[in-house]
C-alpha positions in Angstrom: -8.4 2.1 -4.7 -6.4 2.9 -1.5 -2.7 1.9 -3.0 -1.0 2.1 0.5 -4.2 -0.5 2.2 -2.6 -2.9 -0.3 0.2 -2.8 1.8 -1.6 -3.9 5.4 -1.8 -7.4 6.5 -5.5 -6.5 6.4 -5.4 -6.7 2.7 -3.3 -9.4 2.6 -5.5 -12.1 4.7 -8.6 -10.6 2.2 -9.2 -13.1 -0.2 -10.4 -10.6 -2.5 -7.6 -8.2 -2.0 -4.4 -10.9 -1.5 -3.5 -10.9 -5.1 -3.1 -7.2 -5.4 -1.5 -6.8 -2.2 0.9 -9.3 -3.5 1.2 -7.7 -6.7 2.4 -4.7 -4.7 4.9 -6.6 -2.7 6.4 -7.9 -5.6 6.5 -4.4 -7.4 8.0 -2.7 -4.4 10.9 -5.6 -4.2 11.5 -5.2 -8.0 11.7 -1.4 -7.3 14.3 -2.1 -4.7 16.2 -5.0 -6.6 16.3 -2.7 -9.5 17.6 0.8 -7.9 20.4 -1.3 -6.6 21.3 -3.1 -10.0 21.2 0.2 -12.1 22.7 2.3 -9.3 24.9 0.7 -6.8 26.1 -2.0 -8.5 28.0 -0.3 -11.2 29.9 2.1 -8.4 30.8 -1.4 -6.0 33.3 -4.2 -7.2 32.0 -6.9 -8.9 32.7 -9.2 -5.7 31.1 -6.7 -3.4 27.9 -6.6 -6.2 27.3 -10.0 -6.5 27.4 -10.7 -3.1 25.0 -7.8 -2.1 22.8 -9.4 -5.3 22.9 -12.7 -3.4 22.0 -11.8 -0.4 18.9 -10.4 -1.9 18.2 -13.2 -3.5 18.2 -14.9 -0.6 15.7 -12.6 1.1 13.2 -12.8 -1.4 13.4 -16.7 -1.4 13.6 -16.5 2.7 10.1 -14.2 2.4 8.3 -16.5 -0.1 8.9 -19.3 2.2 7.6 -16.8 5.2 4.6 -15.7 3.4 3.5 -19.7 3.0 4.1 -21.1 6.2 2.6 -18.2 8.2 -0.3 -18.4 5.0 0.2 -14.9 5.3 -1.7 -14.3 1.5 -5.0 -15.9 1.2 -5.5 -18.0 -1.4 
């Protein structure tokens, strides 16, 4: 299987490969959620932290909402 296809919007419009390509999104956001929490976060100020952690949050929300409205993944 070609792990970096998964990544394409090519994959992500196939309705056989959509769910693995958003299997791989979400991986690749946990990966970057969870560097930051074990990594950063203990060497920035709470305040700082949380605020960072928000704004990712808000991302993640702001591209779920993307992904439907543009129906970026098939279903």
């Amino acid at each position: 299987m070609n792990w970096l296809g998964l990544l394409s919007f090519k994959a992500a419009r196939d309705p056989e490969l959509a769910p693995h390509a958003y299997l791989m999104y979400l991986l690749l956001w946990t990966v970057v959620v969870g560097l930051f929490v074990l990594f950063l976060f203990p060497l920035l100020g709470n305040t700082l932290g949380f605020v960072i952690i928000a704004v990712l949050i808000f991302l993640f929300v702001y591209q779920v909402w993307y992904f439907h409205n543009n129906n970026l993944f098939a279903d």
